[in-house]
PDB file with SEQRES, HELIX, SHEET and CRYST1 records, atoms N, CA, C and O in Angstrom:
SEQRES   1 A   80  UNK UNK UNK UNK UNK UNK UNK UNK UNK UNK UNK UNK UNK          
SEQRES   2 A   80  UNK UNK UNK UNK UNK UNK UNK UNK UNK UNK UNK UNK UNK          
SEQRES   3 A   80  UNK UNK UNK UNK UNK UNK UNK UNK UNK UNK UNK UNK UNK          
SEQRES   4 A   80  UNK UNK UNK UNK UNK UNK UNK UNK UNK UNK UNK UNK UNK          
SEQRES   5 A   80  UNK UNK UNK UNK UNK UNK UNK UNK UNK UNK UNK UNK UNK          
SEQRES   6 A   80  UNK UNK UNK UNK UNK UNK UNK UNK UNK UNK UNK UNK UNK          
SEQRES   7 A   80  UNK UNK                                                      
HELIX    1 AA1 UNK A    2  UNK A   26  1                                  25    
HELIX    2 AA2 UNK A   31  UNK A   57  1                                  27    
HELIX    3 AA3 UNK A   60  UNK A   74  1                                  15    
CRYST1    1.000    1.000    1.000  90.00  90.00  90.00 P 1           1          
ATOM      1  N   UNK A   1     -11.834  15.533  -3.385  1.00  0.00           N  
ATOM      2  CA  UNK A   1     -11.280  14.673  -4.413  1.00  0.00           C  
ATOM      3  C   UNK A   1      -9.770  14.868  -4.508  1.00  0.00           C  
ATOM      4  O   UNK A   1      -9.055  13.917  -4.825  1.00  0.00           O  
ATOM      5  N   UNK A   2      -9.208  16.205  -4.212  1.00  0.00           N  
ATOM      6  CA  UNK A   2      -7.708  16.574  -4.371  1.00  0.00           C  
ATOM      7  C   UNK A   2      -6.992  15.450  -3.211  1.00  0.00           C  
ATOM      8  O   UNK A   2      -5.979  14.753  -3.275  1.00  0.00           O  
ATOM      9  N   UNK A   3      -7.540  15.552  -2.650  1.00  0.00           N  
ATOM     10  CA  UNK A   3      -6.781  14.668  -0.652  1.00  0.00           C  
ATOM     11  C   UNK A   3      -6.942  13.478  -0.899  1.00  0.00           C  
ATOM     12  O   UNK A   3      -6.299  12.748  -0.144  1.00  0.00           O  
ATOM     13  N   UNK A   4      -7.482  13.020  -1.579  1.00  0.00           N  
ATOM     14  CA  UNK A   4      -7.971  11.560  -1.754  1.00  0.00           C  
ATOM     15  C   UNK A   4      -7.000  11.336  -3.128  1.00  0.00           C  
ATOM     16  O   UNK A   4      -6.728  10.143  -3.258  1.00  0.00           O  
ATOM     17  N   UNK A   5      -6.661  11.834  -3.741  1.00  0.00           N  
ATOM     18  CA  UNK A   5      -5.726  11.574  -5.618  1.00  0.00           C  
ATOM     19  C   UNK A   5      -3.887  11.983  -4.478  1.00  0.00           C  
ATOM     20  O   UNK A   5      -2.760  11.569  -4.749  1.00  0.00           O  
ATOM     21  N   UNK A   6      -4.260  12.774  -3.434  1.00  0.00           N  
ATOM     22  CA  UNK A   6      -2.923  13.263  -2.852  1.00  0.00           C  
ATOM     23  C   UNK A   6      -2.376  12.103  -2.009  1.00  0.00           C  
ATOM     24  O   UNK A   6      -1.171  11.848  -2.022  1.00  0.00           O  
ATOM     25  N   UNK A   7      -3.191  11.446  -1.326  1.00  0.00           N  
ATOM     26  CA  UNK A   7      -3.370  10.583  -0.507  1.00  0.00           C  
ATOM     27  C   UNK A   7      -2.600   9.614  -0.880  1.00  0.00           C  
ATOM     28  O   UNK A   7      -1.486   9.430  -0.391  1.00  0.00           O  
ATOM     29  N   UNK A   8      -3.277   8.667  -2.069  1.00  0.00           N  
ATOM     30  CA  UNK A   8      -2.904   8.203  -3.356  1.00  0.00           C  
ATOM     31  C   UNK A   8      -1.648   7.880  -3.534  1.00  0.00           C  
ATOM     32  O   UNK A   8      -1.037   6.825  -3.363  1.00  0.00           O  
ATOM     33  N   UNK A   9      -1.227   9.286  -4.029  1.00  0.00           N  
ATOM     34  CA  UNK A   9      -0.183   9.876  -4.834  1.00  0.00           C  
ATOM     35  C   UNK A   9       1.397   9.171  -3.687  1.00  0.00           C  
ATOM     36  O   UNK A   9       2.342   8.388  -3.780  1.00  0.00           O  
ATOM     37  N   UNK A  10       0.699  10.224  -2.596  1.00  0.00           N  
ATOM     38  CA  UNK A  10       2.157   9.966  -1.106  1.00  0.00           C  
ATOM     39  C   UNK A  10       2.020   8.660  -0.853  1.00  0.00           C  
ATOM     40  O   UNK A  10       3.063   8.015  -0.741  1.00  0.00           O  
ATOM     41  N   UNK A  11       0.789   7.996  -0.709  1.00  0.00           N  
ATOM     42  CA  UNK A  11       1.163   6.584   0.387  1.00  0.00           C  
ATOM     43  C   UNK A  11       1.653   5.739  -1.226  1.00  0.00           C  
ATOM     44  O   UNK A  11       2.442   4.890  -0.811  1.00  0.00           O  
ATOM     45  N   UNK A  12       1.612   5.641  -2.089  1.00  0.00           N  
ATOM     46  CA  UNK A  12       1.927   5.145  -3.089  1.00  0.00           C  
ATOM     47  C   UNK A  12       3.894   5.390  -3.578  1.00  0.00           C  
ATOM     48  O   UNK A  12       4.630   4.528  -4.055  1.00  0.00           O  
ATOM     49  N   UNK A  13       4.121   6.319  -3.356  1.00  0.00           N  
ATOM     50  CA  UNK A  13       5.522   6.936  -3.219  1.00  0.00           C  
ATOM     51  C   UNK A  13       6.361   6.244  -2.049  1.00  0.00           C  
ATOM     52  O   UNK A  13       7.325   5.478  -2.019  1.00  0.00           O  
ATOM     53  N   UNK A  14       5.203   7.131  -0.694  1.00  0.00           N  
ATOM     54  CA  UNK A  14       6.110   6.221   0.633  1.00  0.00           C  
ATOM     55  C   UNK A  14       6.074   4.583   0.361  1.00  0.00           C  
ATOM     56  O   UNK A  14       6.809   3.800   0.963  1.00  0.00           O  
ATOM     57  N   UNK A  15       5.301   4.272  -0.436  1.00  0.00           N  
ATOM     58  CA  UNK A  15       5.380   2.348   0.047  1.00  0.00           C  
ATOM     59  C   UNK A  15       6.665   2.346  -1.272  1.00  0.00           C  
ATOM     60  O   UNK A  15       7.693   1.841  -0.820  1.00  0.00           O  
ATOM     61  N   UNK A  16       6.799   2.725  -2.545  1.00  0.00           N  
ATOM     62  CA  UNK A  16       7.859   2.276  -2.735  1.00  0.00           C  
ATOM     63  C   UNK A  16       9.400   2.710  -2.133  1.00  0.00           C  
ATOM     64  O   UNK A  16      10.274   1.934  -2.517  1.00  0.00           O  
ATOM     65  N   UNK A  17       9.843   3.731  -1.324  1.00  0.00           N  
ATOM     66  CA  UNK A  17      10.581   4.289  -0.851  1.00  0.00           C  
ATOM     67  C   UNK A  17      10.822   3.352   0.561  1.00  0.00           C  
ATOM     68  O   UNK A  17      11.992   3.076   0.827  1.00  0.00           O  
ATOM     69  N   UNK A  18       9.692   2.830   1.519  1.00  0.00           N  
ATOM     70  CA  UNK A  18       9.729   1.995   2.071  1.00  0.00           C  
ATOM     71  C   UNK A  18      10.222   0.378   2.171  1.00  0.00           C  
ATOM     72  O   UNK A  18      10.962  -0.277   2.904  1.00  0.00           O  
ATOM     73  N   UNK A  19       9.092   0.050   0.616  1.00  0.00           N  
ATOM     74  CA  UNK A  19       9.783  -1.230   0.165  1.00  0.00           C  
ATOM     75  C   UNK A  19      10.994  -1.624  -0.039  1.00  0.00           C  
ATOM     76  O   UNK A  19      11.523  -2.714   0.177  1.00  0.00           O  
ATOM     77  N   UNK A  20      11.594  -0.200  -0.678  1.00  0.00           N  
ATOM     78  CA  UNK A  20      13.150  -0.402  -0.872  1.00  0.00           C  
ATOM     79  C   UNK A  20      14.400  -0.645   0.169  1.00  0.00           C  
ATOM     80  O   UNK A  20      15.454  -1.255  -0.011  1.00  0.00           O  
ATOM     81  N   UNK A  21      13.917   0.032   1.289  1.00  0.00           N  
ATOM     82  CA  UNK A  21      14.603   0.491   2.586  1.00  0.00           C  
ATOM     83  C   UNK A  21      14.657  -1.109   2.916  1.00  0.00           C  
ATOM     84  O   UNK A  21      15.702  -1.697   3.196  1.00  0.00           O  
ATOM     85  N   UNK A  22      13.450  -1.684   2.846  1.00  0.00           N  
ATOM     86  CA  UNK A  22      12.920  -3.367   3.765  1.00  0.00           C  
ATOM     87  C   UNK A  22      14.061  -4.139   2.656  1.00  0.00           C  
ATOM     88  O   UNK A  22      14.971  -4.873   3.043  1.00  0.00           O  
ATOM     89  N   UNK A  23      13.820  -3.836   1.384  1.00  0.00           N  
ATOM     90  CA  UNK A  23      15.058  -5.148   0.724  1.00  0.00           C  
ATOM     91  C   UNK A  23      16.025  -4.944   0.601  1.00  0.00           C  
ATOM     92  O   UNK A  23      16.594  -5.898   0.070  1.00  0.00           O  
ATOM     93  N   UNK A  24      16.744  -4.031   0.834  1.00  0.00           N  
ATOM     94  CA  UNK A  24      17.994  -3.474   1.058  1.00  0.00           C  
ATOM     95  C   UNK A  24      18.218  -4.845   2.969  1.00  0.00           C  
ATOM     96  O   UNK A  24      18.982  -5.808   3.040  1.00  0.00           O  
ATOM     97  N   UNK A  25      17.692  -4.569   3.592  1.00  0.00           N  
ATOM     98  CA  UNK A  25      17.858  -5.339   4.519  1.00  0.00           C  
ATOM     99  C   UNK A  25      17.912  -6.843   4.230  1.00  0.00           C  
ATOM    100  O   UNK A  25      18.470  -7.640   4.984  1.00  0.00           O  
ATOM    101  N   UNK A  26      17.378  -7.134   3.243  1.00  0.00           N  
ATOM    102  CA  UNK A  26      16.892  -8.769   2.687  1.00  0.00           C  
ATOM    103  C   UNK A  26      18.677  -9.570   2.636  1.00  0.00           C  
ATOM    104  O   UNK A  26      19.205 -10.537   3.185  1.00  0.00           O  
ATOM    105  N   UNK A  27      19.099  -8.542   1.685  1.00  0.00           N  
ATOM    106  CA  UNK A  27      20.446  -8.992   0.877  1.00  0.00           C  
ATOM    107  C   UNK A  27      20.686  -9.453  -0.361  1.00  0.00           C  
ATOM    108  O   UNK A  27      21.723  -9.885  -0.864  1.00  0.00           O  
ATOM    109  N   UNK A  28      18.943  -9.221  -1.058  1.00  0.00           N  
ATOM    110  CA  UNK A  28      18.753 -10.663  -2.073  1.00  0.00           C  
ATOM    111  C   UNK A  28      19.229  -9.427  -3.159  1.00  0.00           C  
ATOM    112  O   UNK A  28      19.045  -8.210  -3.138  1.00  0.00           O  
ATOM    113  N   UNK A  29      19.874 -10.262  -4.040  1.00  0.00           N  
ATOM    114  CA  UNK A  29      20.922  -9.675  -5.096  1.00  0.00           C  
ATOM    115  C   UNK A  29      19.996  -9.941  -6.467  1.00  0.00           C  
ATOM    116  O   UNK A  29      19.634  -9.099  -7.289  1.00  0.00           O  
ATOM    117  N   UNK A  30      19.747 -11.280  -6.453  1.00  0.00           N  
ATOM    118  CA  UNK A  30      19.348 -11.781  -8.108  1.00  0.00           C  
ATOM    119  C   UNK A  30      18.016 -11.385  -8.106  1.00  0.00           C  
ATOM    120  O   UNK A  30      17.068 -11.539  -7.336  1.00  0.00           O  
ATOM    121  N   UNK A  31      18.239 -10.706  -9.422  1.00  0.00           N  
ATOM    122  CA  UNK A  31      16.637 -10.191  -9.829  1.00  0.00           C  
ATOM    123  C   UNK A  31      15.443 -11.114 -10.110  1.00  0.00           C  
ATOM    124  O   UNK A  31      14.256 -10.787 -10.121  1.00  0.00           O  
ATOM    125  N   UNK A  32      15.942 -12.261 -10.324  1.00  0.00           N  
ATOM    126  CA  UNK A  32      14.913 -13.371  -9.834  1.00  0.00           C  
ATOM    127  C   UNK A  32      13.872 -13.735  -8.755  1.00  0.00           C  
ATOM    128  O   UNK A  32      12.683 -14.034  -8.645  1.00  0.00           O  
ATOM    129  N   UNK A  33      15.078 -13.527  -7.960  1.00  0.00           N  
ATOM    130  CA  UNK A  33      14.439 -13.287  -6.808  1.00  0.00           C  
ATOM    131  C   UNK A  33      13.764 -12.359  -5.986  1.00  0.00           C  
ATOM    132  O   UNK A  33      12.902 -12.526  -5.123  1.00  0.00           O  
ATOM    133  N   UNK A  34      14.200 -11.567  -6.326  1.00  0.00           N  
ATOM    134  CA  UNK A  34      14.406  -9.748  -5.986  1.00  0.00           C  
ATOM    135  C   UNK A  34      12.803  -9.041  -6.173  1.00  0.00           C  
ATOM    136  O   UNK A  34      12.085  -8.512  -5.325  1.00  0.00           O  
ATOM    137  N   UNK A  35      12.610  -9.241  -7.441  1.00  0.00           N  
ATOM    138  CA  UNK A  35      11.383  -8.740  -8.389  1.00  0.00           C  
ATOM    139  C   UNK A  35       9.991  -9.066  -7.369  1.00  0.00           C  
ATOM    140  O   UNK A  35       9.256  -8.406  -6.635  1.00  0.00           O  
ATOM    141  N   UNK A  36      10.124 -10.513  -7.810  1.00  0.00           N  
ATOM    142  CA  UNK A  36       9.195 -11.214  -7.095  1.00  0.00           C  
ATOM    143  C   UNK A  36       8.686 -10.464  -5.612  1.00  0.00           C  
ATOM    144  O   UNK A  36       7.688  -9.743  -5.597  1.00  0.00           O  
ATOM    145  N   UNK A  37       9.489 -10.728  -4.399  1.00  0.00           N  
ATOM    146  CA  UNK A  37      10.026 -10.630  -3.098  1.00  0.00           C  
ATOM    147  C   UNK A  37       9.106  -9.147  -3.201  1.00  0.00           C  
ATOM    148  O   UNK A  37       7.935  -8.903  -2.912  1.00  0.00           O  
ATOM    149  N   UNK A  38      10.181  -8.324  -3.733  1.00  0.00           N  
ATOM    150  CA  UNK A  38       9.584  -6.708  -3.706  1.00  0.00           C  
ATOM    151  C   UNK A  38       8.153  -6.456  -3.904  1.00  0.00           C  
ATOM    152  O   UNK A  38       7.539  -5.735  -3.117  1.00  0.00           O  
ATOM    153  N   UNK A  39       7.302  -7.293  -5.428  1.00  0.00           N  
ATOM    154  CA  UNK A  39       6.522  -7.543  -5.300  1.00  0.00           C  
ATOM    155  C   UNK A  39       5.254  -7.441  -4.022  1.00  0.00           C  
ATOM    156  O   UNK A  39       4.536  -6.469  -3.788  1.00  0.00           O  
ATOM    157  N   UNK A  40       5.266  -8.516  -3.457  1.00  0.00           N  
ATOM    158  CA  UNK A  40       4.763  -9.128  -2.672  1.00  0.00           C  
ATOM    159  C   UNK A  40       5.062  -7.885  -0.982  1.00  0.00           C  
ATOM    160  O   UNK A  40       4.067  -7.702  -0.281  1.00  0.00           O  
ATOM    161  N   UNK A  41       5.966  -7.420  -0.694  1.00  0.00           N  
ATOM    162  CA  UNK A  41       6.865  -6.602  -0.044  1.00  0.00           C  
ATOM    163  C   UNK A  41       5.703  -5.189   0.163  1.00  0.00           C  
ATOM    164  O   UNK A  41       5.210  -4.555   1.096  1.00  0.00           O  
ATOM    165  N   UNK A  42       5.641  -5.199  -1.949  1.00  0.00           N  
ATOM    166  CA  UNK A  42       4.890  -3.761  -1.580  1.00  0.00           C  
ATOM    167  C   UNK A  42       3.402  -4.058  -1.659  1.00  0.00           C  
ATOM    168  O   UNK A  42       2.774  -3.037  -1.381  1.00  0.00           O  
ATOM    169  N   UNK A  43       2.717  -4.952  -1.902  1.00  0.00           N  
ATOM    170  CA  UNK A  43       1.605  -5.291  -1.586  1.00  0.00           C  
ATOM    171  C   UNK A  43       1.417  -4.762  -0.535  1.00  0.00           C  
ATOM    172  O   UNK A  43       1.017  -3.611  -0.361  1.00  0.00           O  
ATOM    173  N   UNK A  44       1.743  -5.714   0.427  1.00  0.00           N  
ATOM    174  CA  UNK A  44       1.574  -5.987   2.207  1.00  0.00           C  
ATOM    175  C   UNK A  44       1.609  -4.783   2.542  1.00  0.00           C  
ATOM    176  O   UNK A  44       0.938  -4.491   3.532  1.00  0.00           O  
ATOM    177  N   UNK A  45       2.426  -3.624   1.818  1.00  0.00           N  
ATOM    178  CA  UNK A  45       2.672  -1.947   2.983  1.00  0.00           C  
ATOM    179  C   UNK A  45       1.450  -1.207   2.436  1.00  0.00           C  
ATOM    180  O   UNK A  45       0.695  -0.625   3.215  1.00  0.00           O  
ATOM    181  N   UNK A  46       1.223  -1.215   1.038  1.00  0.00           N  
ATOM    182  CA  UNK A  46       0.926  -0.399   0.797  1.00  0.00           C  
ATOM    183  C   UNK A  46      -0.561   0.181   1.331  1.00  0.00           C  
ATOM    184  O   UNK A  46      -0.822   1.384   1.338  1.00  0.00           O  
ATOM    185  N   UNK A  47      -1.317  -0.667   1.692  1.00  0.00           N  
ATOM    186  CA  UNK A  47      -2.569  -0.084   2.485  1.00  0.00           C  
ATOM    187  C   UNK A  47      -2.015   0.152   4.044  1.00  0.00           C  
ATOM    188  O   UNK A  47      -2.722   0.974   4.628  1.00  0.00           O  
ATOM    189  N   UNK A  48      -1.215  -0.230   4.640  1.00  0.00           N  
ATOM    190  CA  UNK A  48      -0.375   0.841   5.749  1.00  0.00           C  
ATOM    191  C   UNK A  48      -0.338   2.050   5.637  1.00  0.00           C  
ATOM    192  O   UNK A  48      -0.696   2.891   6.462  1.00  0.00           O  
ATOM    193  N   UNK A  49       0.256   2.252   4.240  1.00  0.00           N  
ATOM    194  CA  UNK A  49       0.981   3.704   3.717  1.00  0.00           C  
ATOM    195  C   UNK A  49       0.139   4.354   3.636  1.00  0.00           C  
ATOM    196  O   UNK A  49       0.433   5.487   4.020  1.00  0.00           O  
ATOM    197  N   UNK A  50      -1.045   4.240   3.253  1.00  0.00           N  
ATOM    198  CA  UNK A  50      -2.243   4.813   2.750  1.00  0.00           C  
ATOM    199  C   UNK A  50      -2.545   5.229   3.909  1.00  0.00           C  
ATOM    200  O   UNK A  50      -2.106   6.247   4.443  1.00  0.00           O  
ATOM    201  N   UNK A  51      -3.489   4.281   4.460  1.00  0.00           N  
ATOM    202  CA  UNK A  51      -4.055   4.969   5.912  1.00  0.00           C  
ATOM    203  C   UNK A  51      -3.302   5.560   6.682  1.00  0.00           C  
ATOM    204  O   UNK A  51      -3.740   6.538   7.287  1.00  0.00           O  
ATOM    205  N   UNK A  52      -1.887   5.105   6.882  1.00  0.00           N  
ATOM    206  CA  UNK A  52      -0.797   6.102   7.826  1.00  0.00           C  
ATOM    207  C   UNK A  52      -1.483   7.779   7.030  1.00  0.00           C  
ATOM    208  O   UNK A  52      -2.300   8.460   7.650  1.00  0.00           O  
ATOM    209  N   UNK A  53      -1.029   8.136   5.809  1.00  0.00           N  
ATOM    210  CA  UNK A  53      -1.032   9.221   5.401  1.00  0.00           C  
ATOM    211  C   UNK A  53      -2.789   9.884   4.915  1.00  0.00           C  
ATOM    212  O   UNK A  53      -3.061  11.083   4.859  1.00  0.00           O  
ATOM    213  N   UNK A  54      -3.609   8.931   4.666  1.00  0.00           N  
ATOM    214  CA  UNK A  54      -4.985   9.582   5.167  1.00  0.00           C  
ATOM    215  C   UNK A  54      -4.887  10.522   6.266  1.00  0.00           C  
ATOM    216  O   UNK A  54      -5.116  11.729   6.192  1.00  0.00           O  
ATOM    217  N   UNK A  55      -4.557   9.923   7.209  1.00  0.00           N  
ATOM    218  CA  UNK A  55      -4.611  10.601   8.601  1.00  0.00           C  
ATOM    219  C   UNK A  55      -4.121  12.179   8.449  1.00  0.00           C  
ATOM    220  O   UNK A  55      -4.763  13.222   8.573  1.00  0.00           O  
ATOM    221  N   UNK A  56      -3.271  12.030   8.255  1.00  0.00           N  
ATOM    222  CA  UNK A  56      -2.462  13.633   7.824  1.00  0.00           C  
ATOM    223  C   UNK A  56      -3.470  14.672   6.536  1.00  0.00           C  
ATOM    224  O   UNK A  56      -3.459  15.879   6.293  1.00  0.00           O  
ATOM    225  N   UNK A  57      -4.270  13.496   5.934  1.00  0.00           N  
ATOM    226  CA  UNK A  57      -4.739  14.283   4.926  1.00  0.00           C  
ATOM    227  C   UNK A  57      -6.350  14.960   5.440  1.00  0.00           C  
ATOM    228  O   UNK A  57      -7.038  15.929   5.120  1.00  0.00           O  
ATOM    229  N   UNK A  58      -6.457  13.709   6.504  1.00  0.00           N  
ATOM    230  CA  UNK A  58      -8.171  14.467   6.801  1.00  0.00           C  
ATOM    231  C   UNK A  58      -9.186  13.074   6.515  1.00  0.00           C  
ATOM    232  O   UNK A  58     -10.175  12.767   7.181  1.00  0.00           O  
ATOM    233  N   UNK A  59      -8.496  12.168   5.039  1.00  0.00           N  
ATOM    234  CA  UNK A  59      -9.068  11.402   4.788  1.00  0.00           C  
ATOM    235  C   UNK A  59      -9.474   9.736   5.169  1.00  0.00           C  
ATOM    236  O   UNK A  59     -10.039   8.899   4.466  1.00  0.00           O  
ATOM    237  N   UNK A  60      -8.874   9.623   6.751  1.00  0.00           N  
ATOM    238  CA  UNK A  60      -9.027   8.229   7.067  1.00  0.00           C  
ATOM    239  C   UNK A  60     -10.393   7.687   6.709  1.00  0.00           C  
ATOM    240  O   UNK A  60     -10.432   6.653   6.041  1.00  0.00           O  
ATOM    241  N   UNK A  61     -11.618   8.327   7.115  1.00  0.00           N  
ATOM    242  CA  UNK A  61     -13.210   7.677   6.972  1.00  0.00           C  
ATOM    243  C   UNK A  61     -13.170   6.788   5.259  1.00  0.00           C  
ATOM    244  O   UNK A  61     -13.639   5.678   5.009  1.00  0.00           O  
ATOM    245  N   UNK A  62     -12.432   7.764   4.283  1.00  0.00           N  
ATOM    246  CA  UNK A  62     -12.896   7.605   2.804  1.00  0.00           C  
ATOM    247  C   UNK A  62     -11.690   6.250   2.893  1.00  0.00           C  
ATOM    248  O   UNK A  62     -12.302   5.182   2.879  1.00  0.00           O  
ATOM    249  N   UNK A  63     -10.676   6.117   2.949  1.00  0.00           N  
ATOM    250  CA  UNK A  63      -9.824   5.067   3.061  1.00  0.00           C  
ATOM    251  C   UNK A  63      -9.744   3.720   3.571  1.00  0.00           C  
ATOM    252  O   UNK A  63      -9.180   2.703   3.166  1.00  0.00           O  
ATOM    253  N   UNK A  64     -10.855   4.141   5.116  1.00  0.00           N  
ATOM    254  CA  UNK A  64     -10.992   2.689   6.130  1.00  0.00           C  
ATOM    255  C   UNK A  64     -12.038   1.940   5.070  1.00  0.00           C  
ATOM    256  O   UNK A  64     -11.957   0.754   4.749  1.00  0.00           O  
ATOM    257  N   UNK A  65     -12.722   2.589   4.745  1.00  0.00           N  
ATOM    258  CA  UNK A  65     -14.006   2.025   3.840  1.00  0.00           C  
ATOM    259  C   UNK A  65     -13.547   1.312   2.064  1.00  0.00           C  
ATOM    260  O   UNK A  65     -14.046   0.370   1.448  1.00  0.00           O  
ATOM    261  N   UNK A  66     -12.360   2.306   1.677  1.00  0.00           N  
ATOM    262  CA  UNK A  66     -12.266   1.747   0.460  1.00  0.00           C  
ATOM    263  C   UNK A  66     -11.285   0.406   0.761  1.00  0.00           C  
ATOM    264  O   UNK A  66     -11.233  -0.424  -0.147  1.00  0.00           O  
ATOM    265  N   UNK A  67     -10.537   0.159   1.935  1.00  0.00           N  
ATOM    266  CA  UNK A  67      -9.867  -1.079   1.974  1.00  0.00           C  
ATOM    267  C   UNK A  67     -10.354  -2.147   2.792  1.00  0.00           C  
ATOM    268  O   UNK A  67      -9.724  -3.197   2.910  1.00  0.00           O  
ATOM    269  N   UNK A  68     -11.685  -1.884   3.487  1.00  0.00           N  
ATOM    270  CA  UNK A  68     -12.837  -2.649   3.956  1.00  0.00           C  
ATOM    271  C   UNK A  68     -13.136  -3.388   2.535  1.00  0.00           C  
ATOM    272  O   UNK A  68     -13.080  -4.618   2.546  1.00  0.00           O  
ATOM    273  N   UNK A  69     -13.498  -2.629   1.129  1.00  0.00           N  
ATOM    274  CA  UNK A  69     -14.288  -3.168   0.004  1.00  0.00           C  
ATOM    275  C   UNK A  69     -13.523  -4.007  -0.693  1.00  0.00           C  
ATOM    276  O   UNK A  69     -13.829  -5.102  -1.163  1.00  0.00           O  
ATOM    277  N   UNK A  70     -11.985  -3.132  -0.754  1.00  0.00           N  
ATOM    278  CA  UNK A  70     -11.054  -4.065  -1.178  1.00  0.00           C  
ATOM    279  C   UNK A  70     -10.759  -5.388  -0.962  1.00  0.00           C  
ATOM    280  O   UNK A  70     -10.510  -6.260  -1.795  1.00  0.00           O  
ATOM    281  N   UNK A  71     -10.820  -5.469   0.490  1.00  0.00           N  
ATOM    282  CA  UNK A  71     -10.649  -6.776   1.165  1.00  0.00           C  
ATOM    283  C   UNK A  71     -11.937  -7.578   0.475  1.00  0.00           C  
ATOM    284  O   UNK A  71     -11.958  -8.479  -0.364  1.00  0.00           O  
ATOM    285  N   UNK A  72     -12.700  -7.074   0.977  1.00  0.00           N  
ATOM    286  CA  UNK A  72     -13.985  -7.916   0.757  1.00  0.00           C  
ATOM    287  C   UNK A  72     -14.157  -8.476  -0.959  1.00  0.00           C  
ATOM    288  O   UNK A  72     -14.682  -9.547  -1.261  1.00  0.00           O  
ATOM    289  N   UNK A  73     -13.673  -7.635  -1.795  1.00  0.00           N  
ATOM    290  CA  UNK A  73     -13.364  -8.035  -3.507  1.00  0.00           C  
ATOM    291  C   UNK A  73     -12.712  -9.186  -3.528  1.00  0.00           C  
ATOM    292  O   UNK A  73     -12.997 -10.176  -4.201  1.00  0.00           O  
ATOM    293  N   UNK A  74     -11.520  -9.003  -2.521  1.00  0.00           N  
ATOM    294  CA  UNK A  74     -10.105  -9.852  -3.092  1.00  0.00           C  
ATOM    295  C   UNK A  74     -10.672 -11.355  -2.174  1.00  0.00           C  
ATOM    296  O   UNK A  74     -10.186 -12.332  -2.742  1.00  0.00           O  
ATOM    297  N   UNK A  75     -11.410 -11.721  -1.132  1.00  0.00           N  
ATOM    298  CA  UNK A  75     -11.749 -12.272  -1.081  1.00  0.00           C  
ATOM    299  C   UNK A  75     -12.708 -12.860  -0.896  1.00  0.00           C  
ATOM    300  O   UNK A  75     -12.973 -13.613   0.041  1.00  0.00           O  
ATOM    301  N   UNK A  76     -13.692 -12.395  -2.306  1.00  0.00           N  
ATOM    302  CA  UNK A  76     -14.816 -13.559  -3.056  1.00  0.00           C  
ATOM    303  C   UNK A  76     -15.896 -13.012  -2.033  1.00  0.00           C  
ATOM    304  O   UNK A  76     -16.615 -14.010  -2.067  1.00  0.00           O  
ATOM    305  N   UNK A  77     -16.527 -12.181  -1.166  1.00  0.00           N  
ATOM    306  CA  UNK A  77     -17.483 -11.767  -0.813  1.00  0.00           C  
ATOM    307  C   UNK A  77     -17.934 -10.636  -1.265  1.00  0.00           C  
ATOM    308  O   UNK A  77     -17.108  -9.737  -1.425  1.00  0.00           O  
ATOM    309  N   UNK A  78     -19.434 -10.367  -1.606  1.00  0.00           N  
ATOM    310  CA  UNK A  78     -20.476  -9.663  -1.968  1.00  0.00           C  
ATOM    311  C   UNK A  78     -20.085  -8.226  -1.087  1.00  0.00           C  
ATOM    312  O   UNK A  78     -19.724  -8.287   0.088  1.00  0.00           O  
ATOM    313  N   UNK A  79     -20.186  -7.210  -1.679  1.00  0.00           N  
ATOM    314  CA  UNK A  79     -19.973  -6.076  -1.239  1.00  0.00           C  
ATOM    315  C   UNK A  79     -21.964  -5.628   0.053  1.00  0.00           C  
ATOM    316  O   UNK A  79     -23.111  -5.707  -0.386  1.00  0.00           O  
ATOM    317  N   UNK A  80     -21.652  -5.329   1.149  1.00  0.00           N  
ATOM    318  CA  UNK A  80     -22.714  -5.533   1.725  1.00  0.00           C  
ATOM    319  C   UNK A  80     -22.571  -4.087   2.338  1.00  0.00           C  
ATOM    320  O   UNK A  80     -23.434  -3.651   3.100  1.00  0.00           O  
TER     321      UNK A  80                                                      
END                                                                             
């Protein structure tokens, strides 16, 4: 349970530390825009981040499976 809350903890850290690095490249200034963008930015990494750093933790099996379910939630199919 510790590797899995640690897991968590880092790929959740690295994706915003990441995200930031990616809009810094963007250029986009107005927080209008910005917010949004980042948004969406850290969506997309953050199950990267995760499984990148499962790996290191031991925990890829518990991870491939919880973003298998995820997927399957977010789009409208029955958990099987």
């Amino acid at each position: 349970m510790l590797l899995i809350l640690i897991t968590f903890a880092v790929g959740g850290s690295l994706t915003g530390y990441v995200g930031k690095k990616i809009m810094s490249f963007t250029g986009i200034d107005a927080a209008g825009i910005y917010i949004p963008v980042y948004i969406i930015v850290v969506t997309l990494i953050w199950p990267v981040m995760v499984i990148v750093v499962s790996v290191f933790t031991g925990q890829f099996v518990f991870f491939k499976e919880y973003l298998k379910k995820m997927g399957r939630r977010m789009g409208g199919r029955k958990n099987r």
